[in-house]
N, C-alpha and C positions, 0 to 999 in steps of 0.2 A: 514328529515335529509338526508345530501346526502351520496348515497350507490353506490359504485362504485369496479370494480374489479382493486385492489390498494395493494400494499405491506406494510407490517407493523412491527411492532418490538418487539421482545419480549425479555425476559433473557436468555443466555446460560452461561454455566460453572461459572459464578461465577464470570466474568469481562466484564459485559456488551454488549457483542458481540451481533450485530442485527440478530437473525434469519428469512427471508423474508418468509412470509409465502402470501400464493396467497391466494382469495376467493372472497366474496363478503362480505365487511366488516362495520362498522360502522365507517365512520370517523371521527367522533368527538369526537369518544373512545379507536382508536384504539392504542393509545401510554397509555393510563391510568393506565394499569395493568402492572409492573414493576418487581417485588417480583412475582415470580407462585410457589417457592417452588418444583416444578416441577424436578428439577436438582438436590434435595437434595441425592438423589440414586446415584449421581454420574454419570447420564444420562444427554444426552440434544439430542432436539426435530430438525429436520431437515425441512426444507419446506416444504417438501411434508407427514409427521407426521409422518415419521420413525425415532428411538429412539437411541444412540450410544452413547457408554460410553465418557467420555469427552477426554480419553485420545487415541482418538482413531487416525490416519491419517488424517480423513478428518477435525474434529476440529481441529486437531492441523493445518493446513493449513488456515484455518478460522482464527483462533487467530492471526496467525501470517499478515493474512491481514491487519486483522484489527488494530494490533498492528503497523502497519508501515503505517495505513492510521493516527492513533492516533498522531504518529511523524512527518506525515508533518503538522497535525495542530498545534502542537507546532511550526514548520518552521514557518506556515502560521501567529504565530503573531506576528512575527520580524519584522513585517514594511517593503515587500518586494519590491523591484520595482516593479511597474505597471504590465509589463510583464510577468515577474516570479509568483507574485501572482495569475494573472488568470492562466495562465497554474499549477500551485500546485492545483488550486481549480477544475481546471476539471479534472485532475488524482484523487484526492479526492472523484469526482463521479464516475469515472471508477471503481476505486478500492471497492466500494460500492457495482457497476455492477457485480466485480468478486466473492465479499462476496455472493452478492445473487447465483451467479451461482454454486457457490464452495456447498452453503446447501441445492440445489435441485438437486440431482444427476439426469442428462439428461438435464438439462435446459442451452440453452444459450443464454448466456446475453451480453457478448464481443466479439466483432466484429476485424475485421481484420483494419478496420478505424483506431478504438482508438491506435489500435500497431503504422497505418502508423500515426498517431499524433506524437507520442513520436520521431518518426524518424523527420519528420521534423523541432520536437524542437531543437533535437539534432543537427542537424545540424545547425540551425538557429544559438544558443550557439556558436557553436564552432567554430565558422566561425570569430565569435572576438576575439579569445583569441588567444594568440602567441602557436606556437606552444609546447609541453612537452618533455622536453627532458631529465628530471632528473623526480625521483620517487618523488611524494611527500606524506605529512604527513594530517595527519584529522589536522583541524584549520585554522586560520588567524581569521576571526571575527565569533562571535556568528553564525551568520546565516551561514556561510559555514560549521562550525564544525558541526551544527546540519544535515546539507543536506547528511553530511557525515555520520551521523547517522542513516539517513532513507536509504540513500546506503545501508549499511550491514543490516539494517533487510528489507533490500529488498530482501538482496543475501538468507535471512536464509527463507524469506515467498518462495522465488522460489524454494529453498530445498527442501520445506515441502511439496510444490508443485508434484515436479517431484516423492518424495517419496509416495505421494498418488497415482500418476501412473502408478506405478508399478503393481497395483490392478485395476483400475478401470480407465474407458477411459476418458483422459480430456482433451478437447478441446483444441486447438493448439495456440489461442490467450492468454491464460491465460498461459501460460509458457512465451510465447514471448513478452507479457506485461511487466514482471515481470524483466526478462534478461533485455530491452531493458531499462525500468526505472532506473536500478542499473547504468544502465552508464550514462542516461541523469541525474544524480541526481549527482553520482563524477563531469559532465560538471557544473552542477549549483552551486555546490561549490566552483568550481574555476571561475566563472561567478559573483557571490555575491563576492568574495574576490576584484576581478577586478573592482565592482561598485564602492567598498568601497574605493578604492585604496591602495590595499592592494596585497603583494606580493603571491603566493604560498609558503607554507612552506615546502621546500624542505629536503629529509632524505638526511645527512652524514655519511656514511660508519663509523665504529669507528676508520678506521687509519686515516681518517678528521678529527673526534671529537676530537681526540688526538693527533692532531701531532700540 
């Protein structure tokens, strides 16, 4: 069977979070064990086998990856354009790259590349879109409301992020990923609204609303 040095999955806190653990492992086994029970103390196990209560900094920046990697696959089953879905699907694996990096304290795994990616999306985007010149609101069609979604828990993983650095040193891509995605993600919802043809939904002050 093939044994190779490979990253694998395992249970944290109690919502599926992949913990990357390194070694020389069984691949034909390595996803089998699901349930460890392991977490029941209200611990969970880090890559490198050091042990942290769940609600500690560094999980909770974990979760919150993970959790706004979980929201672009929601995005990701809207039917996106061609373009738009493969760039969701390789931030998808970035944000993977960052999990892993986030639960081996010292290890990196995100490069300065993947940041200049996002910049280039960004501008790619925005380069078709008229320019903004009123505030606008989360919505127009499904798929832009939800990109709006993974926006803010973008904003909340970069949080959790910069809060874990306050203690402990982290790598300068994985903040700048995080900034940089919140805004290429507001660009792709006004991006998807514009496929759709579909306007921005613009806020009105309440002396608009009302007058």
């Amino acid at each position: 069977m093939e044994r190779q040095v490979a990253h694998s999955w395992t249970q944290a806190f109690g919502v599926g979070y992949p913990i990357i653990l390194q070694g020389i492992i069984d691949m034909g086994n390595r996803l089998s064990v699901i349930a460890t029970r392991t977490g029941d103390d209200g611990t969970t196990g880090l890559g490198d086998g050091a042990r942290l209560g769940k609600d500690e900094p560094r999980i909770a920046a974990m979760g919150d990856v993970d959790e706004l990697n979980s929201t672009l696959g929601v995005l990701a089953a809207e039917g996106l354009p061609e373009g738009i879905a493969a760039d969701i699907s390789t931030i998808q694996h970035d944000l993977f790259d960052m999990g892993a990096e986030l639960c081996i304290p010292g290890h990196i795994a995100l490069r300065d590349e993947q940041v200049a990616f996002l910049d280039t999306r960004l501008a790619h985007y925005n380069a078709a879109l008229a320019p903004l010149k009123e505030f606008i609101l989360p919505g127009g069609t499904r798929a832009a409301a939800l990109a709006h979604i993974s926006r803010t828990v973008c904003r909340r993983a970069e949080r959790s992020v910069i809060a874990l650095g306050r203690d402990t040193t982290i790598n300068a891509p994985v903040r700048q990923y995080l900034n940089r995605l919140s805004d290429l993600l507001f660009v792709l919802a006004r991006a998807l609204n514009a496929h759709a043809g579909r306007s921005d939904v613009y806020w009105r002050s309440e002396r608009l609303r009302n007058g």
